[in-house]
Structure formats: C-alpha cells, structure tokens
C-alpha positions in Angstrom: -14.4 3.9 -23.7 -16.4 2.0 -20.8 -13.4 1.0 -18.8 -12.6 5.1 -18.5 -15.7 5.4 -17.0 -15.3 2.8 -14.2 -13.9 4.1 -10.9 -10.3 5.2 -10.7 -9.0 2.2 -9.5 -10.6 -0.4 -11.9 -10.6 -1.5 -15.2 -12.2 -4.6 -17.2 -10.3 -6.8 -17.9 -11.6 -10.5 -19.7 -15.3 -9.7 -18.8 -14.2 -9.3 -14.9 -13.8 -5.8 -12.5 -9.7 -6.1 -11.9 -7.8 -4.1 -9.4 -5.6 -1.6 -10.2 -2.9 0.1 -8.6 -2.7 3.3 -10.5 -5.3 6.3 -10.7 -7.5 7.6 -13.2 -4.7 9.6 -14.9 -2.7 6.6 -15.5 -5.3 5.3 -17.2 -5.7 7.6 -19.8 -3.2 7.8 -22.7 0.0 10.5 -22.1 0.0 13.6 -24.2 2.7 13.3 -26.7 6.0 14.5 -25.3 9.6 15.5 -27.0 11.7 14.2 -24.4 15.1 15.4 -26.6 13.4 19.2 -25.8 14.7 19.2 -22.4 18.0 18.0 -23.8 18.4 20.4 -25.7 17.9 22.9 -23.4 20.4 21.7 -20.6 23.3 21.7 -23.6 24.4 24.9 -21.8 25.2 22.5 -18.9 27.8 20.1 -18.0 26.3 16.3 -17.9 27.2 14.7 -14.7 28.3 11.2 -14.9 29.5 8.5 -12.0 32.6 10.2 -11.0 30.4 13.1 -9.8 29.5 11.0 -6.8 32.7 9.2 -6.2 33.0 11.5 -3.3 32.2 12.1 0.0 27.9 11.9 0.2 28.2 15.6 2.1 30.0 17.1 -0.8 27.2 15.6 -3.4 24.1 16.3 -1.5 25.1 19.9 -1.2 26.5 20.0 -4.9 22.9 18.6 -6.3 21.3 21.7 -5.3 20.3 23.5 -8.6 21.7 20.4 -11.0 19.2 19.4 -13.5 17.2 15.8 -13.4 14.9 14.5 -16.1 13.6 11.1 -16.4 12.9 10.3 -20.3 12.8 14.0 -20.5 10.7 15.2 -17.6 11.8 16.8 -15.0 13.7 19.8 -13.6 16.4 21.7 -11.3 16.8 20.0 -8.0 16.2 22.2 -4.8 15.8 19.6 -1.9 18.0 16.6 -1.0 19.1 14.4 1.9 22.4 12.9 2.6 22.5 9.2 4.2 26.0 7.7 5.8 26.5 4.2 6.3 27.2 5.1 10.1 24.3 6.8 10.3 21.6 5.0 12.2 18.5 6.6 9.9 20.5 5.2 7.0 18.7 1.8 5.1 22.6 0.1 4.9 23.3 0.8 8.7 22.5 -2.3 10.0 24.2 -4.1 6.6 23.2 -5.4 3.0 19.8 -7.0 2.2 18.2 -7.4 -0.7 16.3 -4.5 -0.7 19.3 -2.2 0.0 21.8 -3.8 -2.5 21.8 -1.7 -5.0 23.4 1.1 -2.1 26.7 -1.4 -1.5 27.3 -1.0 -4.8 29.3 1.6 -6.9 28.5 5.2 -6.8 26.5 6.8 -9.6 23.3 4.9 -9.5 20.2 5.1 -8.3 18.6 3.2 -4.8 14.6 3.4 -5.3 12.6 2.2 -2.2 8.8 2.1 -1.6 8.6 4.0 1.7 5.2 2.8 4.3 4.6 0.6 1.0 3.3 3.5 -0.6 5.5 6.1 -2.3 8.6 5.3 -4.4 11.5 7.2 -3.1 14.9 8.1 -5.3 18.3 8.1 -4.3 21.8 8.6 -5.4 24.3 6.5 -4.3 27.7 7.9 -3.5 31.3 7.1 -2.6 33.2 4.1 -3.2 31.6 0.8 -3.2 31.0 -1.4 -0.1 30.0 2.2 1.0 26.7 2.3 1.0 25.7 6.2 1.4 23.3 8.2 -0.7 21.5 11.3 -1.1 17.7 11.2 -1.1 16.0 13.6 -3.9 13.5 15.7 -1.9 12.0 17.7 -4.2 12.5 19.7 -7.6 11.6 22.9 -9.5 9.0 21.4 -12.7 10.6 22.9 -15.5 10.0 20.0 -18.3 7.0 17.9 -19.1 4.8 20.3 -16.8 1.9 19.0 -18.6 2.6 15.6 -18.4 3.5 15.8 -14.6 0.2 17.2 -14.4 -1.3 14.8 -15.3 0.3 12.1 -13.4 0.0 14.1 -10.4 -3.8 14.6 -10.8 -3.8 18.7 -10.0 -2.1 21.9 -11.4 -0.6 23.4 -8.7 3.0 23.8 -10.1 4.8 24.1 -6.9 3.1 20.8 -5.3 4.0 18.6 -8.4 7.3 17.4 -7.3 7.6 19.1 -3.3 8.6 15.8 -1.1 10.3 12.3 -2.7 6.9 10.4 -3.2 5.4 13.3 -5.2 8.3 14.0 -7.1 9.0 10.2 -8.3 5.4 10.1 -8.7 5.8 13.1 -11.3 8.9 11.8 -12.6 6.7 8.4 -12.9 10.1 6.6 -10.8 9.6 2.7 -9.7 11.0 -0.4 -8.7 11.7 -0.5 -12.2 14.0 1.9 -12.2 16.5 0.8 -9.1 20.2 -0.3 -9.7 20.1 2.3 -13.2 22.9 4.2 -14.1 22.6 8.1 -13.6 24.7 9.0 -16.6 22.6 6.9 -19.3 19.0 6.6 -20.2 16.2 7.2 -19.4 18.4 9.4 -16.8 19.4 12.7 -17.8 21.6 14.6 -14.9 22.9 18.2 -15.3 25.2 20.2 -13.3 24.2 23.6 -12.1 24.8 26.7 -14.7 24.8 29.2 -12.2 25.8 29.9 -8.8 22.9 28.8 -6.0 22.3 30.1 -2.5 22.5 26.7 -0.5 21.4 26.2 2.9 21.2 23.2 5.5 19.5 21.9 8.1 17.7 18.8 10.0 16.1 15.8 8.2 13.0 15.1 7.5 11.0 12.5 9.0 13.1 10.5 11.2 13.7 9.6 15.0 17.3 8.1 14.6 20.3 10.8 14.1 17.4 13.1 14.2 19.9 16.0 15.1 22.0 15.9 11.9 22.0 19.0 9.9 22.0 16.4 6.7 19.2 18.3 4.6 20.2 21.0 2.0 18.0 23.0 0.0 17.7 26.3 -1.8 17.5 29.2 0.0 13.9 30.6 -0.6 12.5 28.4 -3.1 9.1 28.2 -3.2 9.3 24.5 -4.3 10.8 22.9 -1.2 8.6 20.0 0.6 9.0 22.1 4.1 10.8 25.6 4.5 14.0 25.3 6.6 14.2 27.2 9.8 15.4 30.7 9.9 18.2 29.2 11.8 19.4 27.3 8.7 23.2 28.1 7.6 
C-alpha cells in the first residue's frame, strides 16, 4: 500500500527507491476485462488475415480505414493510417535492413513496432511481398472496447484523445517492443474488416521532411478521432 503512495515513477523495491519507466496507472492493478466481449461483437465482421496485406501498401492503407483492431480485446475501428514504400525516402527500410527494421523485410501480415524519439511505441503493418519492406503506420482509432481500461492507461477521460496519434494509441492499446514481428491474424491480435461502407479521404503525412509532398495519409472523412483534421483540400 506504501509503494502506491510514492511518486509516479518509483516503486520499492528490496528496501531501495527503483526507477520505473511506467506511470502511476501502470502501477495500479487493471480492472478485470472480458477480452472475448469485443469478439463477440465483431462476429458480424470478416477477420482479416495475411493475405489481406499481400498487396500493394496504397490499396491496404486506404482499405484499414473503418477495419476493427483489438489487442487482447481492446481496441476499436481504425480511422487514421499512413502508408510507407520502400522507395520512399521517409520510409525506415529505405536506406536497407538493420536490425531494428527486420521485421519490415519480412512477409506481409505482421506487425513493425518502433520506439519513435525513444519515447512512444509506434505500430505498423507490414505489406506486400517479402524483401518488400512497406507498411502502413496506425495513426489513430475510434475507442470502442476496453474504454475503461484505456482510461486508465492513458491517465485522463477524454474519449476522443485516448488513441488520436500512434504513441497514444499503442499506449492505450498497451503495444511494445514486445509485440514486434507478431502475426496480425493470431493472438493477442484481433483484426476486422469494415462492416459498412466508409467515406475515405487522403492527404499529406504527418511529421516528416523527406517525401513530405506525398498524399500517403488516409483517414475518415470527419471523424472526430483523427490525430490532426485533413485539409479541406483533401480528396
């Protein structure tokens, strides 16, 4: 009961003050969660599995728009994403493999996580064949599962800034190194196609000085949920 007391970012630990690199909230035990709920809920949907991105990274990103992603059960519709080409210059495989990128080289269908400015975990999808090496970057999502528990990993309330940009979102979704090189199409993924038809609209990227001008971003038209509106030029 002491240690919840201590600061945020430190714990006792064998009669010593250790550093931690979690918040309060991670601290403190999870409320008990149903991950199957949010299963059952997306049976209406068709489950999307590695032949999904054994395409063209343009016709995924695009395609993700309204599609379903939960992490052990948490999680929700997907509004935001990036695409990456390997002849892209803001792309991590431009320049070639290296450890860190690996994971992109390989075949399509799982997932590239990278610690961006050694702070936030990012999530990607990889796509195409491999030797490839392209991916979509998950911007943001729509909290429809696990609210509560994203809440509480998040540290606030505010629904609509629980999972609005890649390092809040996998910070929600509670995404690490941990969970790089996993398969898409088996746990603790989930991944659901969209049920319904979505208004999709592109622009630039987000954050970058190389290829600056590609129109690589898509999103939902209007959502309230995006990390950063698109222009009113947006197609």
């Amino acid at each position: 009961m002491f240690q919840r007391l201590l600061p945020p970012r430190h714990r006792l630990s064998g009669g010593s003050l250790t550093r931690l690199t979690g918040d309060l909230p991670s601290l403190l035990p999870e409320p008990h969660w149903h991950a199957d709920s949010g299963l059952q809920r997306c049976a209406v949907r068709k489950r999307l599995t590695k032949s999904f991105f054994d395409r063209s990274v343009h016709e995924v990103a695009p395609d993700l728009i309204g599609a379903v992603l939960l992490v052990e059960g948490v999680g929700g519709r997907i509004v935001e994403v990036e695409a990456y080409h390997h002849t892209d210059p803001a792309a991590h495989s431009y320049r070639g493999p290296t450890p860190r990128n690996a994971v992109m080289f390989g075949p399509p269908g799982f997932v590239y996580v990278y610690r961006s400015y050694g702070i936030h975990w990012c999530m990607n999808f990889v796509c195409e064949a491999a030797g490839s090496a392209s991916a979509v970057l998950i911007r943001a999502l729509e909290p429809t599962e696990g609210i509560g528990l994203m809440r509480r990993r998040r540290g606030l309330s505010d629904l609509r800034l629980l999972c609005s940009g890649p390092g809040r979102l996998c910070e929600a979704l509670r995404v690490t190194a941990a969970h790089n090189g996993l398969a898409l199409d088996a746990p603790p993924f989930a991944l659901f196609g969209r049920a319904e038809p979505v208004d999709v609209v592109a622009g630039v990227r987000i954050g970058i000085t190389k290829a600056a001008e590609k129109p690589w971003r898509y999103g939902e038209k209007g959502s309230r949920f995006l990390s950063k509106p698109f222009s009113e030029k947006a197609r």
